[in-house]
C-alpha positions in Angstrom: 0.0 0.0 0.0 1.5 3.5 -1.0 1.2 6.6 0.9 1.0 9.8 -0.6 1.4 13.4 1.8 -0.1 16.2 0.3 1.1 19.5 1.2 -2.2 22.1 1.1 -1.1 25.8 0.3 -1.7 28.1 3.0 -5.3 29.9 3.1 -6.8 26.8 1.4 -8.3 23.4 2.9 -9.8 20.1 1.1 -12.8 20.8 -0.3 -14.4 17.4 0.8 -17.6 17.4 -1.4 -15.6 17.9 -4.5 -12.8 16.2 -3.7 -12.8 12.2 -5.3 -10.0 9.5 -4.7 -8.5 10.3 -7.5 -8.6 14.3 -7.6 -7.9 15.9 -4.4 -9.8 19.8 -4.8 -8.6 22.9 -2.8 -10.8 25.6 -1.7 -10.2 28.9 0.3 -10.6 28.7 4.0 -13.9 30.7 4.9 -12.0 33.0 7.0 -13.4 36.3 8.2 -11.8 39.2 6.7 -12.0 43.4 7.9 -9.0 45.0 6.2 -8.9 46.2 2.8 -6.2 44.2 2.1 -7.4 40.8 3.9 -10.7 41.3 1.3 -8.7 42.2 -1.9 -6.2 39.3 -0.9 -9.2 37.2 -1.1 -11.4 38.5 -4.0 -8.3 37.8 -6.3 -7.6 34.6 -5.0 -11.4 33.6 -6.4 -10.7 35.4 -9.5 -13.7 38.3 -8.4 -12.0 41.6 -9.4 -11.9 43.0 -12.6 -8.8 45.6 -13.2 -8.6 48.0 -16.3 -7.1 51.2 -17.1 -7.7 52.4 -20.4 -4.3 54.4 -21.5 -5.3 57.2 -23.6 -4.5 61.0 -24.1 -8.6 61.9 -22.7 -9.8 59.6 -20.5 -8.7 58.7 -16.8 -7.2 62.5 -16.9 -7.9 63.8 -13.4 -7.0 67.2 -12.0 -4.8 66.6 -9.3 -3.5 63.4 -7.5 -5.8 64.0 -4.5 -9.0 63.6 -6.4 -7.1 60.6 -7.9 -7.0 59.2 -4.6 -10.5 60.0 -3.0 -11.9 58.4 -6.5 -9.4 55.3 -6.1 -10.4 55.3 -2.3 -14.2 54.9 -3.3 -13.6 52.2 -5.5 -12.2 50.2 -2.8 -15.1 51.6 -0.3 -17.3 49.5 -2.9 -15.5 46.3 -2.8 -15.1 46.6 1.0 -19.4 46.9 1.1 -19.5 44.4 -1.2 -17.6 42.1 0.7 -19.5 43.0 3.8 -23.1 42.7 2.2 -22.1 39.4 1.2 -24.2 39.6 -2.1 -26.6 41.6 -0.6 -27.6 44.9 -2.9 -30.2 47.8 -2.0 -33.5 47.8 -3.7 -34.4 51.2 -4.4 -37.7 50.2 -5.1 -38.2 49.3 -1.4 -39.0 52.3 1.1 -38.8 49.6 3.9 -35.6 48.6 3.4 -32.8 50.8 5.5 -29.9 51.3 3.5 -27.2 52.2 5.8 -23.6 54.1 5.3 -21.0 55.9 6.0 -20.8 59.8 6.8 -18.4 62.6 8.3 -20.1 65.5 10.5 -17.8 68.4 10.0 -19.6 69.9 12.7 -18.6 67.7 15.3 -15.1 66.1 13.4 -16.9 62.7 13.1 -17.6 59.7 11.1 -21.4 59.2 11.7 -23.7 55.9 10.8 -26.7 56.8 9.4 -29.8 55.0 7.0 -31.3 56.5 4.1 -34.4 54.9 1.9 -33.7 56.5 -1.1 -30.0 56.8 -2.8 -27.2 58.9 -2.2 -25.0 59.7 -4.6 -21.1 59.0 -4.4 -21.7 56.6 -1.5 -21.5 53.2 -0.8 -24.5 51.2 1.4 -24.5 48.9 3.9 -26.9 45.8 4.8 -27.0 46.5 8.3 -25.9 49.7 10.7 -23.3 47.3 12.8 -21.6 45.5 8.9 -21.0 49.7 8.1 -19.6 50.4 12.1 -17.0 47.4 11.4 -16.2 48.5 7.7 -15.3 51.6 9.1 -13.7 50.1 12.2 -11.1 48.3 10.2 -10.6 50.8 7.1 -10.7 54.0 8.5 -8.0 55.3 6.5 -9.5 54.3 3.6 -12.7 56.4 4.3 -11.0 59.4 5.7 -9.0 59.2 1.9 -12.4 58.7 0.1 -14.5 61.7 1.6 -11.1 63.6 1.7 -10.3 64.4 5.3 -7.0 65.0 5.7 
């Protein structure tokens, strides 16, 4: 009888229901991620992100590299509510349904949680009033960079 040791790379485990005697299958360990980087670490390791930058003389021209960052910092604010909704998208259509996110009160020098029913422009939504409190918990930074607070 032969024995064969398989080394499984790190973040993955056996994926037992599609695993067969003769074809061991890998999947990613369901672990829980809060940082931007934990969730784009992950994302790419299932293939989910789509990058593209169009190189041309007019487009992708911004005026200065600060609004290049708040723009790039929303973009990640979207994958970070995506992540967080786990599939989960506002209906629009649905006046009973909260939609929370994400806001800074200049007046007090403050991120505030707050719900809307209807859309907000330049903003990203949350499922639930405690899945925005720990996307903001754990990226912050990335926030701050987004709505431009310095």
């Amino acid at each position: 009888m032969k024995t064969f040791n398989i080394e499984i790379p790190e973040g993955y485990e056996i994926d037992k229901e599609k695993s067969t005697f003769e074809k061991i299958v890998f999947k990613l360990l369901n672990k829980e991620c809060n940082t931007w980087e934990e969730i784009i670490d992950k994302y790419e390791k299932q293939n989910k992100t789509t990058w593209f930058i169009e190189n041309t003389e007019t487009m992708n021209t911004l005026p200065s590299e600060e609004i290049t960052e708040q723009i790039l910092a929303l973009c990640q604010l979207h994958l970070i509510a995506d992540y967080y909704n786990n599939g989960w998208k506002p209906d629009w259509n649905n006046f009973d349904e909260d939609k929370w996110y994400v806001h800074y009160n200049f007046d007090i020098n403050h991120f505030c949680i707050n719900y809307r029913l209807y859309i907000l422009i330049n903003t990203v939504h949350f499922k639930s009033k405690e899945l925005a409190e720990k996307a903001l918990k754990y990226n912050e930074e990335i926030f701050k960079k987004a709505y431009g607070i310095k």
